[in-house]
N, C-alpha and C positions, 0 to 999 in steps of 0.2 A: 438984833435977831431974837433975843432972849424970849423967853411967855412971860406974863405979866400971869403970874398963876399964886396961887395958894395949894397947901400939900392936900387940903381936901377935897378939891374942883377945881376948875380951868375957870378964867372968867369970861363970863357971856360976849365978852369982845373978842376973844381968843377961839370962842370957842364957833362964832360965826364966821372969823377968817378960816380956820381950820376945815367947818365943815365946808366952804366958798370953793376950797384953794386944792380939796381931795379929793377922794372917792369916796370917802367916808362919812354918815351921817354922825349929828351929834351925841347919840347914844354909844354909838361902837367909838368913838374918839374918846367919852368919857372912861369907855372901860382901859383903852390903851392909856389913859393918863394915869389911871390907877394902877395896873400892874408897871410902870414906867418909875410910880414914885414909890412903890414898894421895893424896887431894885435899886432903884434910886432915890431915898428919902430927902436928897438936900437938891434933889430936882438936875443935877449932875451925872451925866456917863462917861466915868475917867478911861484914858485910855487901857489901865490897866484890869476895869471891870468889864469893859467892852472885850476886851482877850478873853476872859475868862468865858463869856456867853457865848462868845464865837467858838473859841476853839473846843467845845464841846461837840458842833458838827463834823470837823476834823479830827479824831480821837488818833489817826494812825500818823498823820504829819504836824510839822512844827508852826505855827499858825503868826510866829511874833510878826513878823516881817510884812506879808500879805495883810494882816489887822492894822498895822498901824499905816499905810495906804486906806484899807477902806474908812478909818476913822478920819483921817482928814477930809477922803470925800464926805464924810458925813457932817464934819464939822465946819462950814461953810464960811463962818466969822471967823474960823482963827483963831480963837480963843482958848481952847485948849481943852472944853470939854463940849458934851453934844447936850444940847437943851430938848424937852419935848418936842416944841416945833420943827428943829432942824429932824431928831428921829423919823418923826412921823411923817414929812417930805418925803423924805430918804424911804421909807419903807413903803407909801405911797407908791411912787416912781419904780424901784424893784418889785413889788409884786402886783400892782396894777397898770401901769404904764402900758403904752405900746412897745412893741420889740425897739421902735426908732429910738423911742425915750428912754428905754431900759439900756442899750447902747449908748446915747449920746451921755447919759450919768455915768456909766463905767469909762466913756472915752478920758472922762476926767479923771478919774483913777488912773488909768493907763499915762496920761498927761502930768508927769509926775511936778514938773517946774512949772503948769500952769503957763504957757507961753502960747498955748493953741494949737500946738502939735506936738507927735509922739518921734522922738529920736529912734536910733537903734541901740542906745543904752538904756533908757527906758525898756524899752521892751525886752529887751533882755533882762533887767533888774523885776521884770513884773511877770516874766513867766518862770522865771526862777524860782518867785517867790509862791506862783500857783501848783508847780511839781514840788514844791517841797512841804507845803502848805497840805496838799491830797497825797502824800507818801509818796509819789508817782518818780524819785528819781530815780530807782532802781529801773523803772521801764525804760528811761534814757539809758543807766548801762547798758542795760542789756538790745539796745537797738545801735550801739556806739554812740549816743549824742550825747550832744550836752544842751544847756539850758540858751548857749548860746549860736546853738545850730538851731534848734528849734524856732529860738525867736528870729533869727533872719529867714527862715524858712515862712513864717507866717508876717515879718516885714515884708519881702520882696511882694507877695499875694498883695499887700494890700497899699504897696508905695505905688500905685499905678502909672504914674507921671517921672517916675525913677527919679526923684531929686533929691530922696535923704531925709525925708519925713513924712509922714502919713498925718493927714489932715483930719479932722471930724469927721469929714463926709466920706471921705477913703475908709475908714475904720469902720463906720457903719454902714457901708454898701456893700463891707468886703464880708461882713458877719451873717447880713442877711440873705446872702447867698450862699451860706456856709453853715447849716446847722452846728455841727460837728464842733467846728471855731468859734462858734456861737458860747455851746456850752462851755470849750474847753476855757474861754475866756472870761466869761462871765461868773465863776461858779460860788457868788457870793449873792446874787440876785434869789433871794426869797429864802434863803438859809436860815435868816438872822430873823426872822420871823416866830417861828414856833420857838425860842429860846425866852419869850418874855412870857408870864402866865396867862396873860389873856390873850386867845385868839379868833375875832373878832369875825363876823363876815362882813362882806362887803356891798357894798350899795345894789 
């Protein structure tokens, strides 16, 4: 998965799948390589510098928990840190995608054991991690819930078939009818964006 890069340019094989495979021409990809390896000089996004750029959007909630979920969705190989290519997918997909695709990336977030569908311990472990992540558990006091009323509340919505798991297509059928669950669920899509020094337009 890795770039076949140098810290002062992408190479022109890289930088032809890149532009193939995005939305992005080759010019705005170069600029994202360059503020990426200025954050990043050894071409690496550890998970503990990846907290650090995120939870700058978050200043009132506690971010550790909800980052290191988005960082495995970012980190595709497993490997333990995020390479330019994976970044730049990842940022592709959240701020250009379709709504389907901008859903079906975060269904994997939500997917925490990668198995093809979301339990009701997942979901509970990942809206927990969104109310506490946006300061927002006090709103759960003060309505009497908890993180684990909320998330069966928006399990039940979208287990349609009532068997004890919410599919890909449940999860994405259930958001696109549902602004509101849309944001509440998503609220890392396009965040993570304005936190690198270049921001680029798009194609």
């Amino acid at each position: 998965m890795g770039a076949h890069t140098s810290c002062e340019r992408l190479s022109k094989e890289d930088l032809d799948f890149l532009s193939r495979n995005t939305h992005y021409e080759e010019d705005t990809i170069s600029e994202w390589y360059r503020g990426f390896r200025k954050d990043c000089p050894d071409g690496k996004l550890t998970p503990n510098d990846f907290m650090k750029i995120y939870s700058q959007w978050f200043p009132m909630g506690r971010t550790s928990h909800f980052c290191n979920h988005v960082f495995r969705t970012f980190d595709t190989d497993r490997n333990g840190f995020i390479d330019f290519k994976e970044f730049l997918f990842a940022i592709d997909v959240t701020s250009c995608g379709t709504p389907e695709q901008k859903l079906a990336w975060a269904f994997r977030l939500y997917d925490v054991d990668g198995n093809g569908s979301i339990d009701m311990r997942e979901m509970t472990q990942m809206v927990k991690s969104i109310y506490t992540m946006m300061g927002l558990t006090k709103e759960l006091v003060e309505h009497h819930e908890t993180a684990w009323d909320k998330a069966k509340e928006i399990f039940i919505r979208m287990d349609k078939n009532e068997d004890g798991k919410v599919t890909r297509e449940e999860f994405i059928q259930t958001c696109l009818s549902d602004q509101g669950l849309f944001e509440l669920l998503t609220p890392f899509v396009c965040n993570y964006l304005g936190s690198f020094d270049t921001e680029p337009d798009n194609k």
